[in-house]
N, C-alpha and C positions, 0 to 999 in steps of 0.2 A: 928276208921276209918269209912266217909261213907260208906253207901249202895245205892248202885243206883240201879235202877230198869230203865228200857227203854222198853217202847213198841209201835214197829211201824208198818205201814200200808204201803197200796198201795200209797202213796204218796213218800215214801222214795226211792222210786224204778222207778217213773214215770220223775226224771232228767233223769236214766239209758235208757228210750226210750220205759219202757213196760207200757201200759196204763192203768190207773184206772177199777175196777169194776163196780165204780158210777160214777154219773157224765151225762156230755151230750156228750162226746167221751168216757164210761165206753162200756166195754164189755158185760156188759146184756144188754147195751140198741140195740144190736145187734142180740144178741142170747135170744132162750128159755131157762131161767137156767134149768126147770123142764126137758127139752130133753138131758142135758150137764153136768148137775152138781148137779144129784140127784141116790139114789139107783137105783130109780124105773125107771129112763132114761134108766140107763146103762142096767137091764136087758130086759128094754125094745127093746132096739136097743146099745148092747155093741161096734159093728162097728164104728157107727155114733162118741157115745163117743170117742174113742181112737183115732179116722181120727181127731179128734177136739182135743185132749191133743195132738198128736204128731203135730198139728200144731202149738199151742201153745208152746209146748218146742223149734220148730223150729226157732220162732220169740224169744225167751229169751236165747236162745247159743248165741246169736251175741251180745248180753246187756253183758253190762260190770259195776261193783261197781262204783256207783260217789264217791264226795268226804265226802258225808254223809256218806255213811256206811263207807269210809277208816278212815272216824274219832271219828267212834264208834269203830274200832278195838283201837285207838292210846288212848281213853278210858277205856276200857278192860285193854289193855297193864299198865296202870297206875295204874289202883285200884286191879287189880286180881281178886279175890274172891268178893271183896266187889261190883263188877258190874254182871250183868247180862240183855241178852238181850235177851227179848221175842217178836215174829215178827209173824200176822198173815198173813204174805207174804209166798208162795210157789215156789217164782224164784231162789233161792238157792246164791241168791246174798250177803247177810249176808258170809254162807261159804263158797261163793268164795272172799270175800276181807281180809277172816281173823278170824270171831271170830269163840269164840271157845266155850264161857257159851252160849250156844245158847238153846232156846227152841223154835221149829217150832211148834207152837198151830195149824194148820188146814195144818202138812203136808211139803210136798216139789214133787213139780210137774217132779222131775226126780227119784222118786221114786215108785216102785212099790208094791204091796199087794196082795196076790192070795187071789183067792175069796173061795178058797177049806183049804187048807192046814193055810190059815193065816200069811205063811212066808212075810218077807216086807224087801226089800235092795235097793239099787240104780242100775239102768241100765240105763247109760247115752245115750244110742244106741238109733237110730230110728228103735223101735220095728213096727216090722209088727202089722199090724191094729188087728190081735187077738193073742198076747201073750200071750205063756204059760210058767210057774211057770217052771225054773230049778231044782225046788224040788221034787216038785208030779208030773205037768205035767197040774196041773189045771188051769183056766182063772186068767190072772190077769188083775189086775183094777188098773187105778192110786193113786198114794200113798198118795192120799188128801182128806181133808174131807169135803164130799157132804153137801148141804145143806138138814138139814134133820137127818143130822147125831151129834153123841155128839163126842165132844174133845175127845183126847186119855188121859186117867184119868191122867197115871204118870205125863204128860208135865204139864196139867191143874192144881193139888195137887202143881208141882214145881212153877207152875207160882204164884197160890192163897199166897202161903206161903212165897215168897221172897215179893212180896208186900204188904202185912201186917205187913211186918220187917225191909220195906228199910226206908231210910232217905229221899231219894229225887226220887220219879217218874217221869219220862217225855214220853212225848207222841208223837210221831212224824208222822205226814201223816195219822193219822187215822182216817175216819170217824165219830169214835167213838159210832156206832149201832148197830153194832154188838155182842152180846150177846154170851159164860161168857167176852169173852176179855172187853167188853165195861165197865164190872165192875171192872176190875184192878184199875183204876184209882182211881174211890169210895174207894173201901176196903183201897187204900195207904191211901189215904186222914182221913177217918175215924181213920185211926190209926198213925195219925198223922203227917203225911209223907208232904211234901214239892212238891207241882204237878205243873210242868212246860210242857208247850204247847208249841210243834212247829208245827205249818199250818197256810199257808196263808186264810183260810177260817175260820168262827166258825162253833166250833161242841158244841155237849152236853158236853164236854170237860171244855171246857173254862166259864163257867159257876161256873165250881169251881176249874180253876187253879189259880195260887198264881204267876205265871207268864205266862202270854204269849207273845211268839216270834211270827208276823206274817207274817211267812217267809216261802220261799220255804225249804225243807229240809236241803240242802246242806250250804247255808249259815245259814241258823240258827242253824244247832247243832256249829257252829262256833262261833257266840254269845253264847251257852251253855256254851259250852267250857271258854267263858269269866265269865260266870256269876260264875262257879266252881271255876273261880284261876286256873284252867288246863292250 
């Protein structure tokens, strides 16, 4: 049986209506990341941050799964085990259309993590601007990771090692500059894996896929989908 490995970005989510990080309509090119999306933001002004992720989660309740992510579920659903899908998206739009091998590398933005205790769950609520931990009672911080900060090891160990073992990687919507995710793709490849590109743009990516789709997400894992026999 294949192994598929998939990993996708802010593009896969940008039919859904939530906008890029890069880009000339990306979100930093708005915001200070160093004031929003770093440690030393948050303790610097942890207010500012939280008034800016609960506005953020306010604008991604209304996004809804396109028909990319509902056909990485119909994906999933065919191979089982032998697919997995790694996403360094934190809009939770993966598990809301469905999958279920899912590894969130940088998080999931309706999650939270006290800054005391370490506990980490989901609170889908529009948390007052300084929540505190149901556990201890300590500060929490959103349950994603800053820049600045490294991967949570387990996801990253899962992600390293399912791409070093699949048969066919693809890459959907990613930038692909982002650093470890931006080496998944190397590592497949190296070990001999099959690396298919879906973005209407070039990345570093494409440089050494074996195929690319230059396509918006939604139709292109649709050609995927052909080029598999799915």
């Amino acid at each position: 049986m294949r192994k598929i490995a998939v990993l996708t970005g802010a593009g896969i989510s940008q039919e859904s209506g939530i906008p890029t990080f890069r880009g000339n309509d990306g979100l930093w090119e708005k915001y200070d990341l160093y004031d929003l999306a770093t440690p030393e933001g948050f303790s610097k002004n942890p207010r500012l941050v939280w008034e800016w992720y609960i506005h953020r989660r306010n604008l991604i309740k209304s996004a809804k799964p396109n028909e990319a992510h509902k056909t990485l579920v119909k994906l999933e659903n065919k191979l089982g085990d032998g697919f997995i899908l790694i996403t360094q998206n934190v809009d939770n739009l993966h598990r809301i259309a469905g999958s279920k091998n899912l590894i969130e590398l940088h998080g999931n933005i309706f999650k939270v993590k006290c800054t005391n205790c370490k506990a980490e769950y989901f609170e889908f609520g529009d948390l007052k601007p300084m929540p505190e931990c149901k556990e201890c009672g300590g500060l929490l911080r959103p349950g994603v990771v800053w820049f600045g900060e490294s991967l949570p090891i387990d996801a990253l160990n899962r992600a390293i090692s399912y791409s070093e073992s699949c048969d066919i990687f693809v890459c959907i919507g990613t930038s692909a500059v982002v650093y470890p995710a931006a080496e998944l793709p190397v590592l497949a490849k190296q070990r001999g894996a099959t690396v298919i590109e879906i973005n209407p743009e070039r990345t570093p990516v494409s440089d050494i896929a074996d195929i690319k789709i230059q396509d918006k997400a939604s139709s292109g894992v649709k050609k995927l989908l052909e080029i598999l026999g799915i």
